[in-house]
N, C-alpha and C positions, 0 to 999 in steps of 0.2 A: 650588726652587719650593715655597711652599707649598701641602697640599692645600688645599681646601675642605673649611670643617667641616663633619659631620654629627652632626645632634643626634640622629639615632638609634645605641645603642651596643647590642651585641648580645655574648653571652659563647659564646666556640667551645671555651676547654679549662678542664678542673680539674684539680687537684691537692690532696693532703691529704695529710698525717701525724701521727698525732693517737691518742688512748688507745684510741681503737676501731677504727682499723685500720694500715697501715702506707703505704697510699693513700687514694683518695678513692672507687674502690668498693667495699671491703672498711669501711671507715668508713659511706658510706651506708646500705650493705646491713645492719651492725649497728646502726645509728642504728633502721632499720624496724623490727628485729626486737625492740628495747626493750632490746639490754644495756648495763650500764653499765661502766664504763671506768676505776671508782672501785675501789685495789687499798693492800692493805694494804703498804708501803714497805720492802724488806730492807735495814734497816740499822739502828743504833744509837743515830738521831740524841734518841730522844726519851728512853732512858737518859741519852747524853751530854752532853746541854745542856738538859735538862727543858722539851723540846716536848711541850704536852698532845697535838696530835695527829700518828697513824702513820699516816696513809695519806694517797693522793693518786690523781690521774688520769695515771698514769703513761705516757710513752709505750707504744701499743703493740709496736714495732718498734723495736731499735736502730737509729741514724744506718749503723753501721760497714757494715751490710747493704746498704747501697747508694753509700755514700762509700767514696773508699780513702784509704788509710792516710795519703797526706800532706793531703789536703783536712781529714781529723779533726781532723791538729796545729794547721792553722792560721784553721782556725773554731770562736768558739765554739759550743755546741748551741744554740744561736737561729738561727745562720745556716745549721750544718748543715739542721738542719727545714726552713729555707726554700727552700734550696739542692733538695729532695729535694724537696718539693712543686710549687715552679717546674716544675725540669725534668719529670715527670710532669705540670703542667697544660700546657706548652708540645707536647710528645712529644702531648698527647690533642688538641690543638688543630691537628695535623697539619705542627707545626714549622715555621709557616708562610715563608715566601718574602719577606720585607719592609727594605727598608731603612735601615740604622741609623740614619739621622736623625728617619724615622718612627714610631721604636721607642721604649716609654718602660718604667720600672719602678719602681714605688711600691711599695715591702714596708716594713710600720712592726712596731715594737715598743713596746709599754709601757715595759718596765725596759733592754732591750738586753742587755749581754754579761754579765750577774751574776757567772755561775761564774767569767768572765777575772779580773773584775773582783778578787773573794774570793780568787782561787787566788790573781793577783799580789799582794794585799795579804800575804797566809798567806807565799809567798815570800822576801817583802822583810824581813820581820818575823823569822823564823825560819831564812835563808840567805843577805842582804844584799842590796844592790842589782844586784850586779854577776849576778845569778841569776834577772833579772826578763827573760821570753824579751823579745825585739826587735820579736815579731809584737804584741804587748799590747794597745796601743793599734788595732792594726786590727780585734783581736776583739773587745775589747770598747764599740768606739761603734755608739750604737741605728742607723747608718745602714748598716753593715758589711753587713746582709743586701740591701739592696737594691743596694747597691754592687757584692756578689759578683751578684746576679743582670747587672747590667746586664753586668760584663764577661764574664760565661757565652755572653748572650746576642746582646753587640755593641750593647745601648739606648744607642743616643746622644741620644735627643727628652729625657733627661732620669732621674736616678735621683733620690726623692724617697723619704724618711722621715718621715711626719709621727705624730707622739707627741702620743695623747690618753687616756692611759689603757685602760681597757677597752674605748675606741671607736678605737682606734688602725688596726685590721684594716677594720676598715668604712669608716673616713675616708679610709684608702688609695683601696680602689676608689672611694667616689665621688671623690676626686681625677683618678684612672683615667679615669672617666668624663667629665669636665672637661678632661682634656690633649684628648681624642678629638676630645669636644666643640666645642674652643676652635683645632682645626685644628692643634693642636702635634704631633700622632702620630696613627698609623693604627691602631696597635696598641700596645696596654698592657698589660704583666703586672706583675701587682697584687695585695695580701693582705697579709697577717698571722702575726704568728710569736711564740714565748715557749717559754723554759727557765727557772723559776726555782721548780723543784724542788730548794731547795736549802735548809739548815735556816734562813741566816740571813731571805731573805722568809718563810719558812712562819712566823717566830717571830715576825716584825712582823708578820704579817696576823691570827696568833692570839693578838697580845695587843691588836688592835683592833678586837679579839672580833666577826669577821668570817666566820672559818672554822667547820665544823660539825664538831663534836667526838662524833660517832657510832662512834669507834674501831670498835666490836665489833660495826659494819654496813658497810663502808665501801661497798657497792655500793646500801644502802637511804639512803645521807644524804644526797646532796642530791637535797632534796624540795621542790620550787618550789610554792606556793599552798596546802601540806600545812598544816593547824593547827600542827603540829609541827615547823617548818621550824626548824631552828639555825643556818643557814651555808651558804656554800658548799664548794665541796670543790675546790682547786687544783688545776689540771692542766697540760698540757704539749702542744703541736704547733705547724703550720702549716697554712693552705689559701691555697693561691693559684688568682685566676684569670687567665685570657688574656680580655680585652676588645677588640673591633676594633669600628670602623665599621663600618654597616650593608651599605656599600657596598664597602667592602672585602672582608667576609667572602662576599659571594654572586659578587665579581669571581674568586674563588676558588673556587669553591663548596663552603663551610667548612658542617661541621654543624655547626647554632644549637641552643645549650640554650634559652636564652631571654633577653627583650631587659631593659636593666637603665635601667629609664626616670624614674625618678627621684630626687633626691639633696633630701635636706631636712637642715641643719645649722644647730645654734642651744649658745647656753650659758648653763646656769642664772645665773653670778653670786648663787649665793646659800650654798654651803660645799664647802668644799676635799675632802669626802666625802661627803656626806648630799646626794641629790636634792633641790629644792624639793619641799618637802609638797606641793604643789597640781599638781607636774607642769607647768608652763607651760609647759619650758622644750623636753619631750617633745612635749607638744601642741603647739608652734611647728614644730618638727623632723618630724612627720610631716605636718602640714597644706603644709608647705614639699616635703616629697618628694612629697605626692600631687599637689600642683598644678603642680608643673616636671614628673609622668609625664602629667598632664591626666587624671587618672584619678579618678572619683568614690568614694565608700564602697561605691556598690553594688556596685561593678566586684571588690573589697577580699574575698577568699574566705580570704586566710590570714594568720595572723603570725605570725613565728617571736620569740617576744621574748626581751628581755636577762634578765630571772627568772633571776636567781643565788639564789634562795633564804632569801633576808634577809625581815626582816619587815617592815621599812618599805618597802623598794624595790621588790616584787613587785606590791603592790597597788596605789602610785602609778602602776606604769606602766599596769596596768588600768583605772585611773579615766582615765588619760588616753589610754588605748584608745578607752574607748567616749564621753568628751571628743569626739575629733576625728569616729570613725564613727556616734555618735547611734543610734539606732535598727539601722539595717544591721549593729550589733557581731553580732546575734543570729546572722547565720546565717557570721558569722567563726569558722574551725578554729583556735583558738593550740594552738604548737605552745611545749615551754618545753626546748631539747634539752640544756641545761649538767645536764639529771638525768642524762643517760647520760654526756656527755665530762666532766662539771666545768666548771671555767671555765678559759678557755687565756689569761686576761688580753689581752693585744694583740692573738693569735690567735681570741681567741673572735668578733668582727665577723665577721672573713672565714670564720670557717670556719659562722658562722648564714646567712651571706651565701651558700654553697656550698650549702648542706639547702635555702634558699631556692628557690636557682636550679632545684635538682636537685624542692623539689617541688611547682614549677610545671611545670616539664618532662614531669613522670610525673604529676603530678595526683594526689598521694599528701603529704597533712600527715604528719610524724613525730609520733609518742608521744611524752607528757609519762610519765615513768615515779613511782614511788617517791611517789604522789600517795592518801594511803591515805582519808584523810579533809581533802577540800577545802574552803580557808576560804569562811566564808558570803560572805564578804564579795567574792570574787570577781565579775566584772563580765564574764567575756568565756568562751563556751562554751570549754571545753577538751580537748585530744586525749589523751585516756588511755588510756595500756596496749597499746593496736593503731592504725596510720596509720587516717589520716582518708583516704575519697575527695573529691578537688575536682571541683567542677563542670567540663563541658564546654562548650566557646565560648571570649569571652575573658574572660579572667582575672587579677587583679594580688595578688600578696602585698607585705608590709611586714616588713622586717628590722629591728628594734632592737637601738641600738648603747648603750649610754651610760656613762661615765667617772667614775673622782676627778677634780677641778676642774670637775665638772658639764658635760662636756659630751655631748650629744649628736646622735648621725647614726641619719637613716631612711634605707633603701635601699627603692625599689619597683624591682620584677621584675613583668613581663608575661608573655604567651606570647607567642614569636616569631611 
């Protein structure tokens, strides 16, 4: 039988692993506190194959610390990450009681299984075919992690991996949101995942002169709305959450972070990298999440936005910030958190989509860090150096998601 859908969706667990912590409150907790995540790289790669830059957002935790030894062999570190974040948002969410027909799991990736992918080539190339392991092809397709979650967890409503770039993690939960929605599951576990700390993307991302080449700061470079901004700074994890109906979670009586009430998604159509100048495609995409949360500008106290650092991309989403909010931007806290983790490409959605949740919850914007001299041009107050208090009552924030092929997703969060 199927349930009835509920169009309210409420989030009961998190998970994370990610450059600043090896969970999801060890990662918040340093999110508040302002460190960054950005570490200078032990290895050789940039002697060996003259990568300008050494450093990155590395994890902060190895996998092995919480995988054993045969789960390592036969995931690659995409799905490990995800594998390890799941479980810790599932385990926070009280492991709930449900279904498997009810169950669904949406974990996407950008790039998917890179390292499988690279080592099998390196393999084939240097020890023949016959040396190419057998698991290959399961580690390295972008669905592999969502795949491992569902049979972790017995989802049968459905394992879904949708690839959209750096809006990959974000696109997830609101899909998440939409099975709940749409009466196909009760509960969803859903997010974002990325390993491609590896020389060959760092070499394509830095000669598409993207990355910020601060070698001899690696904790001051990326600097979102800074006059000085160069790049961003790549990094590496997971964050997953647990989504259930409203009705679900209180049949239980699950504790509510808070409720995840609107999904606005749109696509520039205008380059396979570069945002529309003008932001349309952003301001379509959040004017679409405010109005599926029913939620006005005034209501709008925070955002947590995509700000990777770039010079073009930072400012467009600000115009098209206060585009959609007019007037009410003023007394909006942006929060810009890839200055402390980097960017986790696929992971980066789900895991702005977590700080979101987490600061509605608490009623605590995170710090924009490495922000030393902020461009004039700026359009939306911002959280520097120490969290923001949010207002009391209720309350909605706005998560930006957005991609290469231009696309992107807003998430609105409420208070429960």
């Amino acid at each position: 039988m199927t349930a009835p859908a509920s169009r309210d969706v409420v989030v009961t667990g998190l998970g994370a692993t990610t450059p600043l912590g090896g969970d999801a409150p060890s990662t918040w907790a340093a999110a508040l506190a302002g460190e960054s995540g950005a570490r200078t790289m032990d290895n050789d790669w940039s002697e060996t194959y003259g990568i300008p830059v050494t450093f990155a957002a590395t994890i902060k935790e190895h996998p092995s610390e919480k995988l054993s030894r045969p789960e390592m062999k036969r995931m690659d570190p995409s799905t490990q990450y995800a594998m390890i974040a799941a479980r810790e948002a599932w385990q926070d969410a009280g492991a709930p009681e449900v279904d498997g027909e009810r169950l669904g799991a949406v974990v996407s990736s950008g790039i998917g299984g890179i390292w499988t992918t690279l080592d099998a080539w390196d393999t084939l190339q240097e020890r023949g075919a016959r040396r190419v392991l057998p698991m290959t092809v399961p580690m390295l397709m972008p669905n592999s992690p969502a795949a491992y979650v569902s049979l972790e967890l017995g989802a049968q409503a459905g394992a879904h991996a949708l690839v959209s770039a750096c809006a990959s993690g974000a696109e997830a939960i609101g899909y998440g949101i939409d099975m709940i929605r749409a009466g196909r599951a009760d509960v969803v576990v859903c997010g974002g995942t990325e390993a491609t700390i590896h020389p060959m993307p760092i070499a394509a991302f830095a000669a598409s002169r993207t990355l910020s080449l601060r070698n001899d700061d690696p904790q001051g470079a990326s600097r979102p709305y800074d006059v000085d901004r160069d790049g961003f700074v790549i990094g590496e994890g997971a964050a997953v959450v647990v989504l259930e109906s409203a009705e679900h979670a209180a049949a239980r009586g699950a504790r509510v972070y808070a409720k995840m009430a609107g999904v606005g998604l749109s696509s520039d159509a205008y380059h396979i990298t570069s945002p529309d100048p003008e932001g349309k495609g952003q301001v379509a995409a959040m004017r679409r999440s405010l109005a599926d949360a029913d939620v006005d500008g005034a209501e709008v106290v925070h955002v947590n936005a995509h700000a990777t650092s770039t010079k073009v991309g930072d400012l467009t989403e600000t115009r098209s910030i206060r585009t959609v909010l007019g007037d009410d931007t003023d007394h909006v806290r942006l929060s810009a958190t890839k200055s402390m983790t980097g960017h986790l490409l696929g992971g980066a959605g789900a895991l702005e989509a977590l700080f979101t949740i987490k600061a509605v919850h608490e009623r605590l914007a995170p710090p924009t860090i490495n922000v030393v001299t902020p461009d004039p041009e700026l359009q939306v107050p911002l959280v520097r150096d120490e969290p923001a208090t949010l207002p009391d009552g209720d309350i909605a924030a706005v998560n930006n998601s957005f991609g290469f092929g231009g696309h992107n997703v807003a998430l609105t969060v409420t208070n429960a």
